[in-house]
N, C-alpha and C positions, 0 to 999 in steps of 0.2 A: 248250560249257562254257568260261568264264573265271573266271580269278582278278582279283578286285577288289578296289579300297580303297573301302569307304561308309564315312561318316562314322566317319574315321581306321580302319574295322576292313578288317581283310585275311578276304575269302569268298572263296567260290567260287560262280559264278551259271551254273546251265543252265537255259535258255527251250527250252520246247516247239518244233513247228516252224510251227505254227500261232500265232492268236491268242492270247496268256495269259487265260486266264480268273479268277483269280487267283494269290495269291502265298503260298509256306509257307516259312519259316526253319525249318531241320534242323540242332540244336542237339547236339554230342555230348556224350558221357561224356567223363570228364575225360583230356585227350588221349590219344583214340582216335582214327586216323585217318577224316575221311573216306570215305575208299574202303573203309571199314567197313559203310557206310551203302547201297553203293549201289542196294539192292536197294528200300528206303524211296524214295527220291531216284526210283527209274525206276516207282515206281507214282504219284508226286505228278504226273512229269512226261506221263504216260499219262493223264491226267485234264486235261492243259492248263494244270499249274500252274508260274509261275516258283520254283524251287524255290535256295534262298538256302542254302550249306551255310556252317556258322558251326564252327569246330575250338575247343572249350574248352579252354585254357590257362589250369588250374586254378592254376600257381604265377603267374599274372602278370594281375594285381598281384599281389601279396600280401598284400594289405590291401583289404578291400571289395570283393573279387573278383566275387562275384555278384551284386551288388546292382549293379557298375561296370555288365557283360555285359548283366543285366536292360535297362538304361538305353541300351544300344549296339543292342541289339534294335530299341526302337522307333525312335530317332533314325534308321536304316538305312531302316527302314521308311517314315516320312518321305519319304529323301532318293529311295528308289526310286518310291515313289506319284508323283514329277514323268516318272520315264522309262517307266513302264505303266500307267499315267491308272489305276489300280488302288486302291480307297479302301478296301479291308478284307484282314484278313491274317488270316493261319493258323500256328500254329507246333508243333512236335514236339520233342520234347527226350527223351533219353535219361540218363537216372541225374541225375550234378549239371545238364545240358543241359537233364534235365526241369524241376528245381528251378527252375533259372532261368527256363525257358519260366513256373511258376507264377507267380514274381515280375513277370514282365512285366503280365500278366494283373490280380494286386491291388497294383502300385505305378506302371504307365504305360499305362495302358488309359482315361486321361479324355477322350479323344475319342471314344470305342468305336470302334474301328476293328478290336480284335481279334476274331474269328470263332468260334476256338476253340483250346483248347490238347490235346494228346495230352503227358501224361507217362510216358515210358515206363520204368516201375520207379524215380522219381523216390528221391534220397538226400537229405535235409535235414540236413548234418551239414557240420561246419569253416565256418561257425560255424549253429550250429541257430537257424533264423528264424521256421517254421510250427509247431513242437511243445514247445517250452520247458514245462518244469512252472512249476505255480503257482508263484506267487514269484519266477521266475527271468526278468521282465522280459516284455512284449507280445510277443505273436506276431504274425506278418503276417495277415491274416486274408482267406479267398476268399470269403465269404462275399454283397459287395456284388459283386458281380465281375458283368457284364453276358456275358461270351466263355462258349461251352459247354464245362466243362471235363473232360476222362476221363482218370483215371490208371489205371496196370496194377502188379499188383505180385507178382514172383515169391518173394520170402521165401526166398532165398537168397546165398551169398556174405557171410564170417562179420564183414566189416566194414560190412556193410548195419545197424542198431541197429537193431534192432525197435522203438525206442519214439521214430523218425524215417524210417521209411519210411511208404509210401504209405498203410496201413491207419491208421499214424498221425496223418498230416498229414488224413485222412477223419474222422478221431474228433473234431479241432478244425473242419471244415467237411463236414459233413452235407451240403451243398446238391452237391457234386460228386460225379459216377460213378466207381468202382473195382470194376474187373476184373482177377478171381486167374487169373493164369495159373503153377498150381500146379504143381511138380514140375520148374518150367523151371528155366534160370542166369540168371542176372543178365545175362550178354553173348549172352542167345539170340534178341535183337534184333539182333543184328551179322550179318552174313553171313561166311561160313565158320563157321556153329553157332558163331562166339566163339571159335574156334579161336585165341586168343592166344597169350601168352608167360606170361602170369600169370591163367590161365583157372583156376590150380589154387585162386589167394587167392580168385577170383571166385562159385567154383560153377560146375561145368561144368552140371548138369542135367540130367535125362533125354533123350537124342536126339531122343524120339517129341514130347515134352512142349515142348523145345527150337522143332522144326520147327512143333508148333500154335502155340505162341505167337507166333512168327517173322509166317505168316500171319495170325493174327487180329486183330495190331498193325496190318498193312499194311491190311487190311478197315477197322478201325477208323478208322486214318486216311484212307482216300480216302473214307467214308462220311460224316467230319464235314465234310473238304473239301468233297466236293461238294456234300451237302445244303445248306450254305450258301450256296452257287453257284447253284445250281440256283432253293435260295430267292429270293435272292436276284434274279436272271433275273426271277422269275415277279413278285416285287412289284412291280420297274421295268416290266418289259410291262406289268402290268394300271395300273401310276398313268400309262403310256402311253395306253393304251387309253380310261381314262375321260376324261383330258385331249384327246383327239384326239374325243370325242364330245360333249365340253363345245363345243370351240372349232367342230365340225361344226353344234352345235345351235344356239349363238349366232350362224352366219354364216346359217342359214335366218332367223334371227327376224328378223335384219339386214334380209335380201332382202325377207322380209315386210312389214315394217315401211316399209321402203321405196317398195313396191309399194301397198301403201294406200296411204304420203304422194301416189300418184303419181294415183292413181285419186281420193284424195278434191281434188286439183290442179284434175284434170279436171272432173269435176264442178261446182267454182265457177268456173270459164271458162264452161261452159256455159251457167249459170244468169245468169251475168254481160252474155252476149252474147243469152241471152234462146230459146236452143236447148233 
């Protein structure tokens, strides 16, 4: 594990001990530590993925804050794809982390390079971008969006607005997965159960309810990671395979080809010298 500067932002990067098989940015709630996280972080990194931890620093800027972060995302992404020859990314975001993880997705994903996003209990609020009512200016919208995207939404903690959480920002894009994980807290993605300081503004949640959701984030997320991986693997083997039976098949015809030129040679010598 090191702390880094990419493209001006300060991370924190822990590489598996093996090969990277891909790369996932772990985006949090709005400064939440890291070491919040660890438990996400040690299942990406069990799967072989460089896992990029990003700490949201929701007061800075203060102006254009997420849309800045959205933008700092991919730019990293970039600067890392030259040091792990790695051309597709994954990312996971927690509450505003999530948000942002959205925005990467439908405002800097024109290269498709993103894989897929995990929002977990995603907040769209200070300033609302995905769920605005009529009248009150465009929304961002997931709709065109190529990355597979799956949000969770626990529908608690009383600064959460119901009418900018995740069932919300669903109701403007249908084409994206959400999954209730009912009865939980808002911080029962975090390890220590959310155990914070202000767990009380947050929703603490049912313990039982807490600990499934906890696991079934972490399921979710190595299942999108890897199935992309994995796909991945399988479509460069096989455009391997056909290529290596293409250039196999045109090096017989070659030889063939050749072997007649050689044989029909002969035969006009023969004929020539009268054999």
């Amino acid at each position: 594990e090191e702390e880094r500067e990419i493209a001006g932002c300060r991370v924190v990067v822990t590489k598996p001990l093996v090969k990277p098989l891909g790369v996932t940015f772990l985006l949090t709630a709005a400064n939440i530590p890291l070491s919040k996280y660890d438990s996400i972080r040690d299942a990406l990194i069990s799967i072989n993925h460089v896992v990029v931890g990003y700490c949201i620093n929701a007061l800075c800027p203060l102006w254009g804050n997420h849309r800045i972060k959205a933008e700092e995302v991919h730019d990293m992404f970039k600067e890392l794809n030259k040091d792990y020859r790695v051309f597709e990314y994954n990312i996971v975001g927690h509450s505003i982390g999530g948000k942002i993880a959205l925005m990467v997705a439908a405002l800097h994903d024109e290269d498709k390079a993103l894989n897929s996003v995990v929002a977990l209990d995603p907040v769209d609020q200070s300033p609302v971008e995905f769920t605005k009512e009529k009248g009150k200016g465009d929304n961002i919208s997931l709709q065109h969006v190529g990355a597979d995207i799956t949000m969770t939404i626990t529908e608690s903690g009383f600064f959460v607005d119901r009418d900018h959480n995740g069932r919300a920002i669903k109701s403007f894009n249908p084409n994206v997965n959400l999954v209730l994980h009912r009865n939980a807290g808002h911080m029962a993605y975090c390890d220590e159960g959310g155990e914070l300081s202000w767990k009380a503004v947050m929703g603490a949640g049912n313990p039982d309810r807490n600990e499934f959701a906890k696991k079934d984030a972490i399921k979710i997320i190595k299942g999108k990671a890897q199935s992309k991986v994995d796909g991945k693997h399988f479509k460069r083997g096989a455009k391997k395979l056909v290529a290596d039976t293409k250039a196999a098949a045109k090096e017989l015809s070659d030889d063939a080809k050749t072997s007649a030129q050689g044989m029909g040679t002969g035969m006009m010598l023969k004929g020539m010298l009268g054999m």
